[in-house]
C-alpha positions in Angstrom: 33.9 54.5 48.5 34.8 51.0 47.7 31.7 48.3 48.4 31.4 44.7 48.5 28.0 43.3 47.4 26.6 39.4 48.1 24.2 37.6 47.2 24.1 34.4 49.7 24.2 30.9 48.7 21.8 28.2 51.0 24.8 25.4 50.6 28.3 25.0 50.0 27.3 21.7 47.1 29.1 22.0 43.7 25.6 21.3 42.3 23.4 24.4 44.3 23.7 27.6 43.2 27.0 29.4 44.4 26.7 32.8 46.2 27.6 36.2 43.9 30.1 38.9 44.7 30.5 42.3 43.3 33.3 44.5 44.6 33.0 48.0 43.3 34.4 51.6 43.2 32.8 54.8 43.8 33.6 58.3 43.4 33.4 60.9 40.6 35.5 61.5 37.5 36.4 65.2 36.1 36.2 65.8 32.5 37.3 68.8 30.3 36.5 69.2 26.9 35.9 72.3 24.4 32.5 73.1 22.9 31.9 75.9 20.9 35.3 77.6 21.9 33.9 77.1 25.8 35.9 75.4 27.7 33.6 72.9 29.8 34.4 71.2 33.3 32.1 68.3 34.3 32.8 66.0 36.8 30.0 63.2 36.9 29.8 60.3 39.8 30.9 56.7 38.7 30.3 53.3 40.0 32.9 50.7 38.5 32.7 47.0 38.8 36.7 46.1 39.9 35.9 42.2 40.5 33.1 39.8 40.9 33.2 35.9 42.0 30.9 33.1 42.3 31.6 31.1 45.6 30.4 27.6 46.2 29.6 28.3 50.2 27.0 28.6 52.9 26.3 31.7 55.3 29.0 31.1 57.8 31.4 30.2 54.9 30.8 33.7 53.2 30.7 35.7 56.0 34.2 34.5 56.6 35.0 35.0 53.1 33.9 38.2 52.8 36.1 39.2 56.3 39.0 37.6 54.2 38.3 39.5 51.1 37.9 42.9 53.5 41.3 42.1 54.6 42.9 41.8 51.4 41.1 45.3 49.6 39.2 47.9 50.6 35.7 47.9 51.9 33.5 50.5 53.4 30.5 48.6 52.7 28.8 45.7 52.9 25.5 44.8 50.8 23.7 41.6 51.6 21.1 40.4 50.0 18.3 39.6 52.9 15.6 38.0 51.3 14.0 34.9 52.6 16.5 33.0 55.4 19.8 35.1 54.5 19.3 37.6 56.7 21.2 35.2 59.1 24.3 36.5 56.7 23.6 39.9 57.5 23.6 39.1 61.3 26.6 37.5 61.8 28.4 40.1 60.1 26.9 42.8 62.2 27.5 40.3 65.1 31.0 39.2 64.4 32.7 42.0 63.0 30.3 44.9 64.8 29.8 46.6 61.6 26.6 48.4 60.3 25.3 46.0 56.7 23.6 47.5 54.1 20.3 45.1 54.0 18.6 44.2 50.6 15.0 43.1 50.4 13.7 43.0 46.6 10.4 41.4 48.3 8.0 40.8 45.7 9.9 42.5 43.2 11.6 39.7 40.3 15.1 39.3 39.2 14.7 40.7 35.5 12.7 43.7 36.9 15.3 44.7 38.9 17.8 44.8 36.1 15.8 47.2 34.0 15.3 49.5 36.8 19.4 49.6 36.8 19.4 48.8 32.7 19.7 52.9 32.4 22.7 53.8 34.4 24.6 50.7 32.8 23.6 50.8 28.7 25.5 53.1 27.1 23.4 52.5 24.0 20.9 55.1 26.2 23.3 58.0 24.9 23.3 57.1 21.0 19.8 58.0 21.5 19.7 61.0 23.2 20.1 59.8 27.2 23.2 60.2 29.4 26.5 58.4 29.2 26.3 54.8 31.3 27.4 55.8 34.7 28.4 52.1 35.7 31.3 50.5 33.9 32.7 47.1 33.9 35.7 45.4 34.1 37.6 45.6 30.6 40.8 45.4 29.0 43.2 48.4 26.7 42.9 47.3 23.2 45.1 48.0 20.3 43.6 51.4 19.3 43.8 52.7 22.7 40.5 52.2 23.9 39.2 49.9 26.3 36.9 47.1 25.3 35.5 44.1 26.4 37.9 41.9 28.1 37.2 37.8 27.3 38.4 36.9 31.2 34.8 38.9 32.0 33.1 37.6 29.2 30.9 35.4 31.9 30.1 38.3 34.0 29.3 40.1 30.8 26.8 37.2 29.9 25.1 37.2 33.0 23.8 40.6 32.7 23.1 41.0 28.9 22.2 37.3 28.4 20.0 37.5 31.7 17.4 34.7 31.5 19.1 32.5 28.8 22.0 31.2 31.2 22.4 29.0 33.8 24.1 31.5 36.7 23.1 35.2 36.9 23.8 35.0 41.1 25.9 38.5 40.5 22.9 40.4 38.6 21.3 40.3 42.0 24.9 41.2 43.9 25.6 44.0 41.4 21.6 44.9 40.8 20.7 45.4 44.5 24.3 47.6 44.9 23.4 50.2 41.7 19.6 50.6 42.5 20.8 51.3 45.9 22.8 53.5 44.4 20.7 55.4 42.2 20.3 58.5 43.1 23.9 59.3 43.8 24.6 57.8 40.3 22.4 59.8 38.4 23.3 63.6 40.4 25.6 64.2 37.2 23.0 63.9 34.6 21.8 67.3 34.0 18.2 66.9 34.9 17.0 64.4 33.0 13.2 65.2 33.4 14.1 69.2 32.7 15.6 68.0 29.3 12.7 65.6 28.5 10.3 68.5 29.0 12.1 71.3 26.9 12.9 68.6 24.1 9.1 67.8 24.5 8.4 71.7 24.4 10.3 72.5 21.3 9.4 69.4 19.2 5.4 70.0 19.5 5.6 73.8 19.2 3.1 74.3 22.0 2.6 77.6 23.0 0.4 76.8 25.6 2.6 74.1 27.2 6.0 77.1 27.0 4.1 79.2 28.5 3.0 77.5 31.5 6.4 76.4 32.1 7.4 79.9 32.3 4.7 80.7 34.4 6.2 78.0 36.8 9.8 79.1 36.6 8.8 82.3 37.1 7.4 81.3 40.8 4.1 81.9 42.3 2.2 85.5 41.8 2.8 87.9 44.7 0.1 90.6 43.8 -2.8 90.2 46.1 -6.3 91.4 45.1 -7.9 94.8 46.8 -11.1 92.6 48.8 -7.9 89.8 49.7 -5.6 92.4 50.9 -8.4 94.1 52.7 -9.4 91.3 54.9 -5.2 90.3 55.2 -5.0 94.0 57.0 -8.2 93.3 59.3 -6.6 89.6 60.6 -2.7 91.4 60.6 -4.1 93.7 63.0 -6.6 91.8 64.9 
């Protein structure tokens, strides 16, 4: 599922800020790997960021920008940031091109909160400490070694998210923000219960008895025997 993601722009003047694009990818990737002499098969969900632009423009200017960009790449969806006036962008998109938008309202909610709420699907420094493997990836470049690494013709789109409140323009953390929260729970089906794991690690760390044994006692369901006075009265009312 391929999705563009905007953030509007009020004007089209070099010196207001420009609207933010983020055009992703996604879909799930299959892994196989040996662990203990077990051969595994996982195949987790994956968002990747494929482009992202800043676009001096107005409403009417991006909605025809996006239709051009739609023309040009793939897109099932559109995301649109509605907050405040912009939900004229969302509109005329409906309007125009009689497709359904996927609206964004943070409300209340600020810019920088927003990104932590993402911050643990895209930090992979989450699984040197014991999390899950970042499920959102960026745009990068094959390096020397074979691997892929950080590619310098990103290295603004890098800065906006891990530099977030020291620069200037951060107009796609709110394109690609509002797209991965939205996201979410899709993202994180491939994570292996990230609570269950918490509690067992929890479990086996403090040695509590008491704590394992009421979590077999829930795992183990509900008790089914009834007592004789419960039972009696259950007959009575069964057969009344």
């Amino acid at each position: 599922v391929f999705h563009l993601s905007v953030d509007p722009a009020g004007t089209n003047k070099q010196t207001s800020d420009p609207a933010g694009l983020i055009y992703a990818g996604q879909g799930y990737v299959s892994q196989e790997y040996d662990e203990n002499g077990v051969r595994i098969h996982r195949r987790e969900p994956q968002l990747r960021i494929l482009d992202a632009l800043e676009v001096p423009s107005n409403q009417v200017e991006i909605v025809q920008y996006m239709k051009k960009y739609a023309t040009e790449r793939p897109v099932d969806q559109f995301h649109v940031e509605c907050r405040s006036g912009y939900t004229a962008t969302a509109d005329m998109i409906e309007a125009w091109f009689g497709v359904e938008v996927q609206r964004h309202d943070p409300g209340p909610i600020k810019k920088g909160v927003r990104l932590q709420s993402a911050a643990g699907l895209i930090d992979e420094g989450i699984y040197d400490a014991g999390g899950p493997h970042a499920v959102v990836l960026f745009p990068g470049m094959k390096l020397a070694d074979g691997t892929i690494g950080p590619d310098p013709q990103w290295e603004w789109l890098y800065d906006q998210f891990l530099k977030f409140g020291f620069i200037k323009h951060d107009h796609c953390v709110d394109a690609g923000t509002q797209l991965i929260n939205r996201l979410a729970p899709d993202l994180r089906a491939g994570t292996e219960g990230l609570i269950t794991r918490h509690i067992i690690k929890t479990s086996k760390l403090n040695a509590d008895a008491e704590l394992d044994a009421e979590i077999k006692r829930i795992v183990a369901g509900p008790v089914t025997e009834i007592p004789d006075e419960a039972a009696a009265d259950f007959d009575v009312l069964c057969l009344n």
